[in-house]
C-alpha positions as CSV (number, residue, x, y, z in Angstrom):
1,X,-8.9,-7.1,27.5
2,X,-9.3,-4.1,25.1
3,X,-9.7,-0.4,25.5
4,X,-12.7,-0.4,23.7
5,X,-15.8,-1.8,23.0
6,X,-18.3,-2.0,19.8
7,X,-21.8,-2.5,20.7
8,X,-24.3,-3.1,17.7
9,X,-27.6,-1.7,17.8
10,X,-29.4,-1.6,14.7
11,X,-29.0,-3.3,11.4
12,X,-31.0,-1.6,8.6
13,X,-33.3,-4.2,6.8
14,X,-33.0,-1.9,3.2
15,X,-29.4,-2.0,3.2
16,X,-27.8,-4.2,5.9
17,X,-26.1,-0.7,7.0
18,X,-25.3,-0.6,10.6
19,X,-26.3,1.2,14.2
20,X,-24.0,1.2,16.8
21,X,-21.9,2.1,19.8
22,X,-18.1,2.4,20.2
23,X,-17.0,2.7,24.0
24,X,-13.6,4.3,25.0
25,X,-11.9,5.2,28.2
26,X,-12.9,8.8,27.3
27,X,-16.5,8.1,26.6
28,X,-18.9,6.7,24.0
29,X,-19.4,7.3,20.2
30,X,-22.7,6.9,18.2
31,X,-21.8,4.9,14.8
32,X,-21.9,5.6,12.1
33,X,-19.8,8.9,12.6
34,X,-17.5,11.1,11.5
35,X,-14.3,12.5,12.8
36,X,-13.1,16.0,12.4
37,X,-9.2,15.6,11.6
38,X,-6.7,17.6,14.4
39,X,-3.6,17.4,12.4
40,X,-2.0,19.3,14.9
41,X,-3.7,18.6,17.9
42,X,-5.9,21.5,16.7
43,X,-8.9,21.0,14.0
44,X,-7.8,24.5,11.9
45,X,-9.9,27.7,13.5
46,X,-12.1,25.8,15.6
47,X,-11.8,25.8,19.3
48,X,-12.4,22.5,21.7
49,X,-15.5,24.0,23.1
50,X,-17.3,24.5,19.7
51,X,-16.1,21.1,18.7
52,X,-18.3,20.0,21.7
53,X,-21.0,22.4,20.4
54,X,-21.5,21.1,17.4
55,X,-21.3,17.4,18.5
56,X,-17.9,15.9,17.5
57,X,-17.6,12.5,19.3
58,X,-14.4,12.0,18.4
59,X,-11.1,13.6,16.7
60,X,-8.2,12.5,14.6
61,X,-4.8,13.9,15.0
62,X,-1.7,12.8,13.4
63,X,1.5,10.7,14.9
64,X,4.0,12.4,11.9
65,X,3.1,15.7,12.9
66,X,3.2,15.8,16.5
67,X,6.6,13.7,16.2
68,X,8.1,16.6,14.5
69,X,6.3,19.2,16.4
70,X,6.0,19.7,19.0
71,X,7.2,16.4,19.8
72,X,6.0,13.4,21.5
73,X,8.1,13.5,24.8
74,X,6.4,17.0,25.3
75,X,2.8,16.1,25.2
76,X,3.3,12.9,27.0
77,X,4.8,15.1,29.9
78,X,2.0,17.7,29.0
79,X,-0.2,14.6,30.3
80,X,-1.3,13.3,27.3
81,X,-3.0,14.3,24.1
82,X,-6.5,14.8,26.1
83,X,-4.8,17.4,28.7
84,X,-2.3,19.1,26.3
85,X,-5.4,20.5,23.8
86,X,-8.2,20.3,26.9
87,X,-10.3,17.0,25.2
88,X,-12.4,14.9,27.0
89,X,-14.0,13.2,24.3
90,X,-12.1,10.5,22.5
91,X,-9.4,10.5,20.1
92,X,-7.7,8.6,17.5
93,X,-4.4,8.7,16.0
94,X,-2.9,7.5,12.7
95,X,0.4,5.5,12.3
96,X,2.0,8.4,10.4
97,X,2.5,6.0,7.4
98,X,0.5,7.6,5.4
99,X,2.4,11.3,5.7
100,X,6.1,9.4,5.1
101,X,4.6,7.8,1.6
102,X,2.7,10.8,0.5
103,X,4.8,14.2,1.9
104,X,8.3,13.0,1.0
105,X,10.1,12.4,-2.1
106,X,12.9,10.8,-1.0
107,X,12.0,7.8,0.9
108,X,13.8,4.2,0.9
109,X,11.5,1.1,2.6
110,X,13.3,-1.7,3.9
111,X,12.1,-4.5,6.2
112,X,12.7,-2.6,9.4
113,X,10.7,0.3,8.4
114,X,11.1,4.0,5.9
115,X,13.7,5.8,5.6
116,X,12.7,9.0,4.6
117,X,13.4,13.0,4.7
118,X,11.4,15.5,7.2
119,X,9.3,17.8,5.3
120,X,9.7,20.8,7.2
121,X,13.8,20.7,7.0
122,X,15.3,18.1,5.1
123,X,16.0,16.2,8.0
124,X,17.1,12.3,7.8
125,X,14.4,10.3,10.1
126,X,13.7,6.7,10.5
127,X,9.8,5.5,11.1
128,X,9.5,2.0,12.4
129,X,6.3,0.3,13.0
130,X,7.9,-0.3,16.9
131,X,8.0,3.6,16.7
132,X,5.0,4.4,15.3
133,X,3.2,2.4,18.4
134,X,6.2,3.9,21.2
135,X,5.0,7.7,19.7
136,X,1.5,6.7,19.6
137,X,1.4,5.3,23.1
138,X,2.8,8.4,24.3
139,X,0.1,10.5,22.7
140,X,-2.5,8.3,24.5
141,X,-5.0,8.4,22.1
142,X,-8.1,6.2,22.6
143,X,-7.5,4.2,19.2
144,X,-4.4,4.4,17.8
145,X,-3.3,2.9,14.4
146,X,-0.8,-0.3,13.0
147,X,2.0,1.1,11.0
148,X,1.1,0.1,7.0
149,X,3.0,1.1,3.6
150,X,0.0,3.0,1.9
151,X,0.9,2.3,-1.6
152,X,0.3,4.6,-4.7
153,X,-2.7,4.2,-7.0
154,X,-2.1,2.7,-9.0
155,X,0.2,0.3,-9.2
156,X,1.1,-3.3,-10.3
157,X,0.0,-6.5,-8.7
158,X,3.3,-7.2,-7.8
159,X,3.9,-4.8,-5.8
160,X,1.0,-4.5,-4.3
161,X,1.6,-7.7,-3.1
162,X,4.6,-7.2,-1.5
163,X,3.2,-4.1,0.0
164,X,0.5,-6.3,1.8
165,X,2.9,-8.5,3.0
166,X,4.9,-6.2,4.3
167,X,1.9,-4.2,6.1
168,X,0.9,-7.7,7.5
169,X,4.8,-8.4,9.2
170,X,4.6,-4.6,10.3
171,X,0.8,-5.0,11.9
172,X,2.2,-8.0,13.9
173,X,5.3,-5.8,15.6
174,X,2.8,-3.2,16.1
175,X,1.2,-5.3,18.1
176,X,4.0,-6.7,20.2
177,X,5.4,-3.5,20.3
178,X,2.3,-2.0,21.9
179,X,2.3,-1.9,25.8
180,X,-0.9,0.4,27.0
181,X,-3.4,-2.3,25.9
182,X,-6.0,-1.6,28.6
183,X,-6.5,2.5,27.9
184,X,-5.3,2.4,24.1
185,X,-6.7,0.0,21.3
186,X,-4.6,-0.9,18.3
187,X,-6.3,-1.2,15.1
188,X,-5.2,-2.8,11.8
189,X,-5.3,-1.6,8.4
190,X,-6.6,-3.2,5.4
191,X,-4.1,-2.7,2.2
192,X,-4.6,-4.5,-1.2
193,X,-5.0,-1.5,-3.4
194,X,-8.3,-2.2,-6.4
195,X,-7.1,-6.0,-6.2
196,X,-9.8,-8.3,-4.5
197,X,-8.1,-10.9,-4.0
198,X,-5.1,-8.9,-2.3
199,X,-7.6,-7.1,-0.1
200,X,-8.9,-10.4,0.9
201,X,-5.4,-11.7,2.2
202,X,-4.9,-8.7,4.1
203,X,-8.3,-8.7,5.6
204,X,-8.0,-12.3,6.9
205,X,-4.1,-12.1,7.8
206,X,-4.9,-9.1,9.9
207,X,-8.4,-11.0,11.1
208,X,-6.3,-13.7,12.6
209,X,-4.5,-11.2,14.9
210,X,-7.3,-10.3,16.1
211,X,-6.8,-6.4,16.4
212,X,-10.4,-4.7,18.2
213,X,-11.1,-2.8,15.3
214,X,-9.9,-2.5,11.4
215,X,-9.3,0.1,8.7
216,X,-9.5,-0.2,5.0
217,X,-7.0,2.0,3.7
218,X,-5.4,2.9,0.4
219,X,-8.7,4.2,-0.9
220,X,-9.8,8.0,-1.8
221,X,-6.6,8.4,-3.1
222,X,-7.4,8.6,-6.7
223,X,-9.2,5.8,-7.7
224,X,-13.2,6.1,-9.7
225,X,-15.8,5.9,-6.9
226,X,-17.2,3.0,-8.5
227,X,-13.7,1.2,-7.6
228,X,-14.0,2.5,-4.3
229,X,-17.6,1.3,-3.8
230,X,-16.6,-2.1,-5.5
231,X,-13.6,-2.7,-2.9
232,X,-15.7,-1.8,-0.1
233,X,-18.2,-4.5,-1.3
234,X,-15.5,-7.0,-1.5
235,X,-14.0,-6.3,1.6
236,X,-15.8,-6.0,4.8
237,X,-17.7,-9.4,4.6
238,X,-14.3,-10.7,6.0
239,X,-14.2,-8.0,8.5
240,X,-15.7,-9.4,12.3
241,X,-19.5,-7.8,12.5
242,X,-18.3,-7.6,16.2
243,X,-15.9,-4.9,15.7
244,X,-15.3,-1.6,14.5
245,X,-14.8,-0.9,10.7
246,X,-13.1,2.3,9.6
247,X,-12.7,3.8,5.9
248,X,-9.8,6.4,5.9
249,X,-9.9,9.6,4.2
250,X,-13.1,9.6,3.4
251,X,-15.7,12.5,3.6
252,X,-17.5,14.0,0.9
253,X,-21.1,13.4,1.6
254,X,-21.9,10.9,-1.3
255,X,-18.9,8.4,0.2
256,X,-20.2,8.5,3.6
257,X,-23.8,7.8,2.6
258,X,-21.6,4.8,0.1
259,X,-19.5,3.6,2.8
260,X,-22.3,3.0,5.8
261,X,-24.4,1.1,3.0
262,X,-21.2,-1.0,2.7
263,X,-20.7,-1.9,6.5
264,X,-18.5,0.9,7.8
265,X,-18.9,2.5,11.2
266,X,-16.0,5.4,11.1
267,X,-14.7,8.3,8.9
268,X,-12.5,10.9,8.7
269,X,-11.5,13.7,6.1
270,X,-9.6,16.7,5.7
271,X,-12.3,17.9,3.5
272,X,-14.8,19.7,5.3
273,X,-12.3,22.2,7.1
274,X,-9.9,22.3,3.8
275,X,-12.8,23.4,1.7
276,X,-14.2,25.7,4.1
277,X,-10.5,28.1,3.8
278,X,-11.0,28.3,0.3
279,X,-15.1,29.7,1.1
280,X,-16.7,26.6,0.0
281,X,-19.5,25.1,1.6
282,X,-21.2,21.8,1.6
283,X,-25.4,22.8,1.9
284,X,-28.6,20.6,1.6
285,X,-29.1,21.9,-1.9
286,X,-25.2,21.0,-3.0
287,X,-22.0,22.6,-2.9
288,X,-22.0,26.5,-2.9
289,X,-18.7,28.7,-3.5
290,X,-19.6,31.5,-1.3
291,X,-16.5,33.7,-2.8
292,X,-18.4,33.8,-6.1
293,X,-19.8,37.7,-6.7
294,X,-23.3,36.7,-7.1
295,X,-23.1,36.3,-3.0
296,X,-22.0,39.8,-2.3
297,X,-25.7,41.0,-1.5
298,X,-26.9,37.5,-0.6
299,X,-28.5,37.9,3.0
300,X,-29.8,34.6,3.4
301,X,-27.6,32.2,5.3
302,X,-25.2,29.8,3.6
303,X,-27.8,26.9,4.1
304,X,-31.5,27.7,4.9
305,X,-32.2,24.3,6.1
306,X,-29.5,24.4,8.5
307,X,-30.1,25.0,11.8
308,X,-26.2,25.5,13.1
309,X,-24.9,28.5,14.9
310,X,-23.2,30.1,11.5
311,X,-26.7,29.8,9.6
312,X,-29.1,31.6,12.5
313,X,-26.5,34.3,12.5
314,X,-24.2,35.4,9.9
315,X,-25.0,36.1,6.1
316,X,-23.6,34.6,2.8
317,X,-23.1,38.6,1.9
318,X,-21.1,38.5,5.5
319,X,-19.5,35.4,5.3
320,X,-18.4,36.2,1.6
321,X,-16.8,39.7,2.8
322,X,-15.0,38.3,5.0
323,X,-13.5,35.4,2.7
324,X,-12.7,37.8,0.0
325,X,-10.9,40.0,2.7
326,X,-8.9,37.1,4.0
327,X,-10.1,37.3,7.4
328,X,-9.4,34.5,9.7
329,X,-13.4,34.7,11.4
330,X,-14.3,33.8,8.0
331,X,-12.7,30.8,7.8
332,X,-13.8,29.5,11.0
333,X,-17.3,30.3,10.3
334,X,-17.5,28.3,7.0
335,X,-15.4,25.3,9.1
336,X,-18.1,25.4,11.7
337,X,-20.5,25.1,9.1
338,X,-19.3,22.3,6.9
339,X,-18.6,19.8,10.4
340,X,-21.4,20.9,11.3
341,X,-23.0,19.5,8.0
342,X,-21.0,16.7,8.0
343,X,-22.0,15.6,11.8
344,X,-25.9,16.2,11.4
345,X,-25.5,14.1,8.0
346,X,-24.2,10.7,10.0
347,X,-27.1,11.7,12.6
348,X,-29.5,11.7,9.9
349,X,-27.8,8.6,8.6
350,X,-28.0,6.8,12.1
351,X,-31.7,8.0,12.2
352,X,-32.7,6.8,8.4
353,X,-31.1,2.9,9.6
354,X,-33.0,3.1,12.8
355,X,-36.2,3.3,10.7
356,X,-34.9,0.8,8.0
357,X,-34.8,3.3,4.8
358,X,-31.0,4.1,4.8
359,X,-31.7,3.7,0.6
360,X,-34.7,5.9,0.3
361,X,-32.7,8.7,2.3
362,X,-29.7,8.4,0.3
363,X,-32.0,9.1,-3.2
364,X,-33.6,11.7,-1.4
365,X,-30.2,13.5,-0.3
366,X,-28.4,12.9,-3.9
367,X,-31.2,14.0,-5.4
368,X,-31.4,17.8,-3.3
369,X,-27.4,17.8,-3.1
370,X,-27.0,17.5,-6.9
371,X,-25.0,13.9,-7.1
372,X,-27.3,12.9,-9.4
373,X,-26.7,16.0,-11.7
374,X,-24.3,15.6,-15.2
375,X,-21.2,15.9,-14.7
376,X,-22.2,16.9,-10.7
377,X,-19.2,17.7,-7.9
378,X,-18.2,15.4,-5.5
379,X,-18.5,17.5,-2.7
C-alpha cells in the first residue's frame, strides 16, 4: 500500500515522452509538471491563492530549512505542512541532503550520517537518513525524499562510487525508518554522477527496494547539457514505466522540454522566482532583462503572447519602475509571470504528446525562444 499512485495516459509516438497522472492524498497532478519550490513553506512573494490561480499542482519545500526554522515540532503541532501555509494541493519535500553538501563548508560524512555546521549560526548539527525521514514525516508532505550524499561535479570514479554506495545503505534506513507509509510516499534518489555505469547500479539497487517513485539527482549542478541529456538517456530505461520519475533542479525551459523527451514526469527549480528578483523574465520570444533602459517607455506587456494576469495588466515600462526602485510588488509580478510561463509550458508539453509531436513543438519553441541562437542563454 502507497500514498500515491502513477497512472499513464499517453505515450507520444515522436518521442516516447510521456502523459500521465500522479494521485496523492491531497489530490491529483497532471504529468509532466513542474513544481514551484517553497523553501520556506512560502514560494518567495507569491501568496497560496495565486499559486492556485495560476495552476501549481504541486509545491516543494525544504526539510533543512524548516528543521532550523521554524522547526519541525512546530508545524507538526501547527497540523502539518498543508494547515500551517493554508495548501490543499500536494506537496513534496526533499531529504535536506542536498543543503548539508552544498550550504556548509565544514561538513565530516561518516556511515551514520553528516556532520556538518548550521548556516545561519555556526551551530554543530547531526543529519541522519533516520532523521531526515522522522523530520519529513512530521512535515507530512505528500512525497517526501530518501536521504542521499549529493556529490560534487565533478569528481573521481572512486568516489563516486562510494558515494552511491553509501546513498544506497542510506535509501534502505530511510525506508525502515519511515512510519506514515499510507498518507506519505518515500522516493529514492538516483546518484552516479556523469558515470553510466555508476548511475546504473544505483538505479537497479534502489529498483530492488522498490520505492513508488524515483529521482535522478546530482545533475544541473554544473555539468554541459549534453552530459545532462546523455545521463538522462542512460538512465531511466532502468527506472519502472509504472512509477513516477523525477529530475531535481531542473527548470530552464530547454531542460524541461530535454527531460520529458527522456522519460521524466517531475521538475522543480529555483529558477523561475530567483530570476524574477533580479527583473528577468522568461517570454515566448526568449529571455528579456526588463531592468535594462530600453524598457523605461516600453508599454507593451512583458510577453504579448501571454495571456497571465501580470501580461493583461501591468507594463514592462511599470514593471521595470518598479524593479529599478526596489519595490517588493515588482518582484512578485515578474515571479507570477515566470511560474506562470513555466506551468503553461508543461501544459503545452502535455498537449503537444497527446497529439504525438512533442519533437515538432520543441523546434518550434527553441526556435521563437532563441536556444538555437550562437552563443544563446539558457534561460
Amino acid at each position: 500500500m502507497t500514498a500515491i499512485k502513477y497512472e499513464l495516459i499517453k505515450t507520444c509516438q515522436q518521442t516516447g515522452a510521456r502523459v500521465g497522472k500522479i494521485h496523492t492524498p491531497h489530490g491529483t497532478v497532471d504529468t509532466p509538471m513542474f513544481m514551484p519550490v517553497g523553501t520556506l513553506a512560502t514560494v518567495k512573494t507569491m501568496s497560496p491563492e495565486e499559486l492556485h490561480e495560476i495552476g501549481a499542482g504541486i509545491i516543494l519545500s525544504n526539510t533543512y530549512h524548516l528543521w532550523l526554522r521554524p522547526g519541525y515540532d512546530i508545524v507538526e503541532e501547527a497540523g502539518g505542512l498543508h494547515t500551517f501555509m493554508n495548501w490543499s494541493n500536494p506537496i513534496l519535500t526533499d531529504s535536506g541532503g542536498f543543503q548539508v553538501f552544498s550550504l556548509s563548508d565544514l561538513r565530516e560524512i561518516e556511515e551514520e550520517g553528516v556532520h556538518f555546521r548550521n548556516h545561519l549560526n555556526g551551530d554543530k548539527l547531526f543529519l541522519s537518513p533516520e532523521l531526515s525521514v522522522k523530520i519529513q514525516n512530521a512535515l507530512g508532505a505528500d512525497i517526501i525524499m530518501a536521504f542521499d550524499e549529493c556529490p560534487p561535479y565533478p569528481a573521481t570514479y572512486h568516489y563516486m562510487k562510494e558515494s552511491v554506495e553509501r546513498t544506497s545503505r542510506w535509501a534502505e534506513r530511510c525506508l525502515q525508518a519511515h512510519e506514515n507509509v499510507e498518507k506519505q510516499s518515500l522516493f529514492g534518489i538516483v546518484q552516479g554522477g556523469e558515470f553510466n555505469d555508476l548511475r546504473k547500479q544505483s538505479a537497479k539497487e534502489l529498483v530492488s527496494l522498490d520505492f513508488p517513485g524515483y529521482a535522478i539527482g546530482g545533475l544541473s549542478v554544473g555539468e554541459p547539457k549534453l552530459v545532462m541529456n546523455r545521463v538522462l538517456e542512460e538512465t531511466t530505461p532502468f527506472l519502472p514505466a509504472t512509477k513516477p520519475r523525477y529530475l531535481m533542479g531542473v527548470g530552464s525551459p530547454d531542460s524541461l522540454i530535454d527531460g520529458v523527451i527522456r522519460g521524466i514526469d517531475m521538475f522543480d527549480c529555483v529558477l523561475p522566482t530567483r530570476i524574477a528578483r533580479n527583473g528577468t523574465c522568461m517570454t515566448s520570444e526568449g529571455r528579456l532583462t526588463i531592468r535594462n533602459a530600453k524598457y523605461a517607455r516600453d508599454f507593451r506587456p512583458i510577453d504579448e503572447q501571454c495571456d497571465c494576469r501580470v501580461c493583461q495588466t501591468y507594463t514592462r515600462a511599470y514593471i521595470r519602475h518598479l524593479i529599478k526602485a526596489n519595490e517588493t510588488f515588482g518582484f512578485r509580478l515578474t515571479t507570477y509571470h515566470n511560474l506562470y510561463f513555466l506551468l503553461n509550458l508543461m501544459k503545452q508539453v502535455r498537449e503537444a504528446i497527446m497529439h504525438d509531436n512533442l519533437l515538432s513543438f520543441k523546434e518550434e519553441f527553441f526556435e521563437c525562444y532563441g536556444f538555437n541562437r550562437p552563443n544563446a542563454k539558457n534561460f
